[in-house]
Each structure stands twice: as structure tokens, then as C-alpha cells.
C-alpha positions, -999 to +999 in steps of 0.1 A: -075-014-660-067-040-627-088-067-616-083-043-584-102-015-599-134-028-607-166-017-587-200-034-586-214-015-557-208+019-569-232+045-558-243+026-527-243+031-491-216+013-467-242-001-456-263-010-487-231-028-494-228-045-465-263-058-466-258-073-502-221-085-495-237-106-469-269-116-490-246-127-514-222-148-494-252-162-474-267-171-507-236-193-517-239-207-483-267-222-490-262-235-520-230-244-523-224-278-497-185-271-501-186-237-488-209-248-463-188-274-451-162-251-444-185-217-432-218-233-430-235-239-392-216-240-362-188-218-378-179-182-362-184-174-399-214-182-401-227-169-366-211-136-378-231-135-415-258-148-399-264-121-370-252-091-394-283-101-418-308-102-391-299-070-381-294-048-415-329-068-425-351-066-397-352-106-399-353-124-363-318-142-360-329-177-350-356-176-380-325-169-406-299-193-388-328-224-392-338-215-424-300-213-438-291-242-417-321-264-431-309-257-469-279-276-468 
């Protein structure tokens, strides 16, 4: 067995994996000051992540931006 072949999504949507990918990453964001130094606010990164959230959640967009911007 690969590194390559391992799944931990299986069974979900495209877009059920889409939505926790970008939980995910958005949760290192904020809590890692590295990665958030180099994908953190004012990034197209993070306007991406940040925009695709809001809309798979439901979330207003500026309410998730100030929130993930103020962790850091």
C-alpha cells in the first residue's frame, strides 16, 4: 500500500469534502502563526478559503474573515 492510496474522506460528497478540506486548513490557519504568515489575511489564499467556507456553511463572509483574522 502507497502513501498515495490512502483515503480519509471516503464515502463523502465532493462537496462534504470540500467543506471539511477547507475547515481543516482554516483551522491550521488559525492556529498555526507560521502558516498564517505565509496564507493568513491579505493572502489570495486566504480570500479564496475564506469565501469558499462562507458559502458551503451558510456563514456571512466578512463575520468568518474577522473572526479568523482576529485569532492570529
Amino acid at each position: 500500500m502507497s502513501v498515495f492510496d490512502g483515503k480519509s474522506m471516503e464515502g463523502l460528497t465532493g462537496e462534504q469534502q470540500a467543506a471539511k478540506a477547507i475547515k481543516y486548513l482554516l483551522g491550521r490557519i488559525r492556529t498555526d502563526d507560521r502558516l498564517y504568515h505565509l496564507v493568513g489575511l491579505g493572502s489570495q489564499a486566504f480570500d479564496l478559503l475564506t469565501e469558499a467556507h462562507a458559502t458551503l456553511s451558510g456563514e456571512d463572509l466578512a463575520t468568518v474573515r474577522k473572526t479568523l483574522s482576529q485569532s492570529a
